[in-house]
N, C-alpha and C positions, 0 to 999 in steps of 0.2 A: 253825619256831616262829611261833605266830601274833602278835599283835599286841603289839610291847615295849613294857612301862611303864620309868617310873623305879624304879618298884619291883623288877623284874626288873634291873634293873643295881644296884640297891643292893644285893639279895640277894647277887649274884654277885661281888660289889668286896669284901662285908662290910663295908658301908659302910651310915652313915644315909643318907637321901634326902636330908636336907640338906646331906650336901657332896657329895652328885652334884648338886645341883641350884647349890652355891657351884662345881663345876667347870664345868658348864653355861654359868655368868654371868662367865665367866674376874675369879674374887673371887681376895684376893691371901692368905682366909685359909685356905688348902688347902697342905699341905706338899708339895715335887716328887715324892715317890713316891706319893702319895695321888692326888694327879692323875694321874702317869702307869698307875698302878693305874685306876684310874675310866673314863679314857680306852680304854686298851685292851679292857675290857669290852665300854664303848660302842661300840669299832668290832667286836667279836667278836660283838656280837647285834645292828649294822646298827641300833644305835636310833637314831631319827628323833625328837629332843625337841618338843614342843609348846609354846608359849609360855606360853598361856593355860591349860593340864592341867595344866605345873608348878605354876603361880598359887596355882592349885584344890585340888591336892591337898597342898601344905606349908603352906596359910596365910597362911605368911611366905614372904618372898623376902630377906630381910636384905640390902635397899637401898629406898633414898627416893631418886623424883625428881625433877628440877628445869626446871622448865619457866621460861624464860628467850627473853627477845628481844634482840636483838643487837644492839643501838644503841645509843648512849654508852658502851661496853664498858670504859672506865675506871671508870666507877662500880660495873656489874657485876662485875666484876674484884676490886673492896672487897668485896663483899658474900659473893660466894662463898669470900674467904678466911674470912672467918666463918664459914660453911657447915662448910666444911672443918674449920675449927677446932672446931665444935660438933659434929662427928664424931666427933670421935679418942676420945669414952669410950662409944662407943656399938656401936663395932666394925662398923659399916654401909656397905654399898658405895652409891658414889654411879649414877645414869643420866643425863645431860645431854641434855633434848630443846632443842633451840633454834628457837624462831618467826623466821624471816625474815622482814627486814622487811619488803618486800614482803607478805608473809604478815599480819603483825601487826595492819593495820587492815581485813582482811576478813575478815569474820565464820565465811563457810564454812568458807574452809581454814585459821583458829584452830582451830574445832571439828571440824575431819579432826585434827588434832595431839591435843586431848584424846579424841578416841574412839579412836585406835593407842594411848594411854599405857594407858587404862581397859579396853582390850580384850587388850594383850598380857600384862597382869599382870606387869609386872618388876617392881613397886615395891609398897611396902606403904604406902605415902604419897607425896602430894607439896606441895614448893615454888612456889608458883608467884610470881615474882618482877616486879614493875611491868606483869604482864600483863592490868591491867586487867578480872578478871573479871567478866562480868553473870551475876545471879541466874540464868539459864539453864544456863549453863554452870558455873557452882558444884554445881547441884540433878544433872548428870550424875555427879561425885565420889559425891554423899550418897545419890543411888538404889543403887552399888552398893559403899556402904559402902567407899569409898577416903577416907584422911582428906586434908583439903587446908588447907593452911596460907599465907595471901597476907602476901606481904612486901614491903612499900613499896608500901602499894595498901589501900584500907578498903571494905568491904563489911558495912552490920549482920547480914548473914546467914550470915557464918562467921569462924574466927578469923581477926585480922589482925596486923598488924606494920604499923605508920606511921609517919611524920614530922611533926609539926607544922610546916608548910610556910607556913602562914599569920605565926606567931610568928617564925619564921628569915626570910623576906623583911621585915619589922617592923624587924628586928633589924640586917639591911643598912640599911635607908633611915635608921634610926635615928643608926646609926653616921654616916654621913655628913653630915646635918643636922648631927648636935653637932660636926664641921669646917666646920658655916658653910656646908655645899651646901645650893641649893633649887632650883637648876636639875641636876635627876638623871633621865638616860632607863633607860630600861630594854631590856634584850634575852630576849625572855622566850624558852621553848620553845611545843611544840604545846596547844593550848587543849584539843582532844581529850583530854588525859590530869589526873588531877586534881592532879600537882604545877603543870603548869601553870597552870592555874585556880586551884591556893591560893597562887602566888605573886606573881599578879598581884595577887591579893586585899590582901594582904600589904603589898606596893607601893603602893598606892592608899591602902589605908588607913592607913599611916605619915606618909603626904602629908599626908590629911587632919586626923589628929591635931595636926599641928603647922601647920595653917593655912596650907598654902603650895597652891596652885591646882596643879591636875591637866593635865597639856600634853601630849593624844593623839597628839600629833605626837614625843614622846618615847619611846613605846610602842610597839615592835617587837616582832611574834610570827613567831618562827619554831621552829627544832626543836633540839632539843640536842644540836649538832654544831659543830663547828671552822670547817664552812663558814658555818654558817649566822651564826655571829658574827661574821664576817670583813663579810659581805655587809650582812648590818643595821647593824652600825658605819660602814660607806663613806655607807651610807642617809641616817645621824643626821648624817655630816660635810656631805653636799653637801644634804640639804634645812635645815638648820638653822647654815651657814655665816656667816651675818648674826647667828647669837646661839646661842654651842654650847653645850650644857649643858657644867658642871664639874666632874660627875661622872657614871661612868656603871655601873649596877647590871646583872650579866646573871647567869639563871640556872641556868647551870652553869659551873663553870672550864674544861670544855671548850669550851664560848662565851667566856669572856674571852679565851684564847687566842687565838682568831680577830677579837677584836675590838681587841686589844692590836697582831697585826700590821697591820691596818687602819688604827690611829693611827700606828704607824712609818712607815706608807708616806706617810702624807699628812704627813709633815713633822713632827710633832706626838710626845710624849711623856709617858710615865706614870711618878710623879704630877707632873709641872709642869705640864701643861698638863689633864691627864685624872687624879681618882682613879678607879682600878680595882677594882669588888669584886668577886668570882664566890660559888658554891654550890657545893655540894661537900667539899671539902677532897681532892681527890684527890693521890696523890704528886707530879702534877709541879706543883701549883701551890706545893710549897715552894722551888721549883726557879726559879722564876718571883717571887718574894718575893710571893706574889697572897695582899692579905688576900680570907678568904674565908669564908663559912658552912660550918662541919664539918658534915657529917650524921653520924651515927652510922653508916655502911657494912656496916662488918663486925661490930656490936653487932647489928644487925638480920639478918644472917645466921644469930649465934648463937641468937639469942632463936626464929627461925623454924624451926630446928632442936628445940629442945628443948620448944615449943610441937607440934611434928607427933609427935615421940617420946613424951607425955605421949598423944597420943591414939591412938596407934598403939599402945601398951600397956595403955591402961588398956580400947580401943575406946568411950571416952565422947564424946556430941556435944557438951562444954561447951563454950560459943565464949567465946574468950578474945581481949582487943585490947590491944595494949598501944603507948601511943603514947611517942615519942622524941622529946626535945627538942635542934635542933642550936645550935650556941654560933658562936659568930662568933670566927673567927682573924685577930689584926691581924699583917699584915706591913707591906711598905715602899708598899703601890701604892697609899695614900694619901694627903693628907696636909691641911691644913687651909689654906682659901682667906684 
């Protein structure tokens, strides 16, 4: 036999192409004899599937996916239950590409990741989640008509999913001032990315609303890590020992974390001697009694979901943004001077 299509195995199975092509994608929605049925064909005519042929010739692939990087995986972790949950009426199989971080801030091998998504055709759209896309690498989805959806990330030139990042750090400093702080440092993440840039923004400008002088010596950038809190907090104890701030804002709960053991170890305790705020709201800062900035997580999942499915069916380029407002959760790790 010369050259097997899928079509030659759906003939032979009496099957559509599209559950040889959901058995292909090992999808969970093919019953055990349909598959073992499919299968067996497949190996009876030695077909050899193509990735990009299936793509081509079903259209659909009845999955979206999610291009994701791998760092503060507590946050991600939120966001993809949302995912998840914004699936279950849609009947769609998921793909998980994830950027290493190492990978994440070099431009070539990001853009090896999106030309394997764009060239193997498993997905009929995708997520892409805090990956920072530039107008280059958006314009490669829209040449070949792949719909893309940014989530926790703004771009005017496709749809997005946001945070108001600016208004939630506001929101922390704000909180603390009305306890009478106005010596508040801050532990920021990477300035590279734009939650970091809107929360410094944020920070500063709360300062300034209430007239209290800005002390660069309380501003620590680092990245959004448990270490990186740990490390910055030691920073803020031993340069600023002669006069320590009274409170301290970091932005993410996976930095207070590390900044929290940093004041245990130096003798010191939160809130008597330090209020604690974080960003986020991730599960274990209830755990931690950490007041904190809730983002919206897995609202923003959902929403990035049913934004990519509205374009994927209807195949319209409306760009759609939709920004989310986080609310400030008080627990015990403050308290007033």
């Amino acid at each position: 036999m010369g050259n097997v299509t899928i079509y030659d195995v759906a003939e032979l199975a009496e099957v559509g192409i599209g559950t040889v092509s959901r058995v292909l994608n090992n999808s969970a929605r093919v019953s055990k004899e349909t598959r073992n049925k499919v299968l067996e064909v497949i190996k009876k005519l030695n077909y050899q599937p193509n990735a990009m042929a299936r793509g081509l010739a079903l259209q659909k692939t009845a999955s979206i996916g999610i291009l994701i990087s791998n760092f503060t995986s507590h946050f991600f972790m939120e966001v993809l239950k949302g995912v998840q949950q914004g699936l279950k009426k849609y009947n769609m199989d998921l793909v998980l590409y994830t950027v290493s971080a190492g990978d994440f801030y070099d431009i070539t091998r990001k853009e090896n990741y999106i030309d394997r998504i764009l060239s193997e055709r498993r997905v009929d759209g995708v997520l892409a989640i805090t990956m920072q896309m530039t107008e280059e690498e958006i314009n490669k989805f829209k040449s070949v008509k792949v719909p893309l959806v940014l989530v926790n990330d703004l771009q005017e030139s496709n749809s997005s999913v946001f945070v108001d990042d600016i208004e939630g750090a506001k929101e922390a400093v704000n909180y603390l001032i009305s306890l009478s702080h106005e010596r508040i440092a801050f532990i920021n993440g990477c300035m590279d990315c734009r939650q970091g840039k809107q929360r410094l923004r944020g920070f500063k400008e709360a300062l300034k609303e209430a007239n209290i002088e800005i002390d660069d010596n309380l501003i620590k950038i680092g990245d959004f890590n448990e270490e990186s809190g740990y490390n910055l907090m030691k920073e803020i104890l031993e340069e600023t020992k002669e006069n320590l701030p009274t409170a301290i804002f970091t932005a993410s709960d996976i930095q207070a974390i590390g900044a929290l053991k940093a004041i245990k170890e130096a003798g010191y305790s939160v809130p008597d001697d330090f209020s604690l705020i974080g960003y986020d709201n991730i599960e274990l800062s209830k755990h931690l009694d950490l007041t904190t900035i809730a983002q919206p997580m897995s609202e923003m999942g959902e929403l990035g979901v049913e934004m990519l499915m509205k374009s994927i069916n209807s195949q319209q380029n409306e760009i759609i943004k939709r920004e989310l407002v986080p609310n400030l959760v008080v627990r015990d790790s403050c308290s007033r001077i």
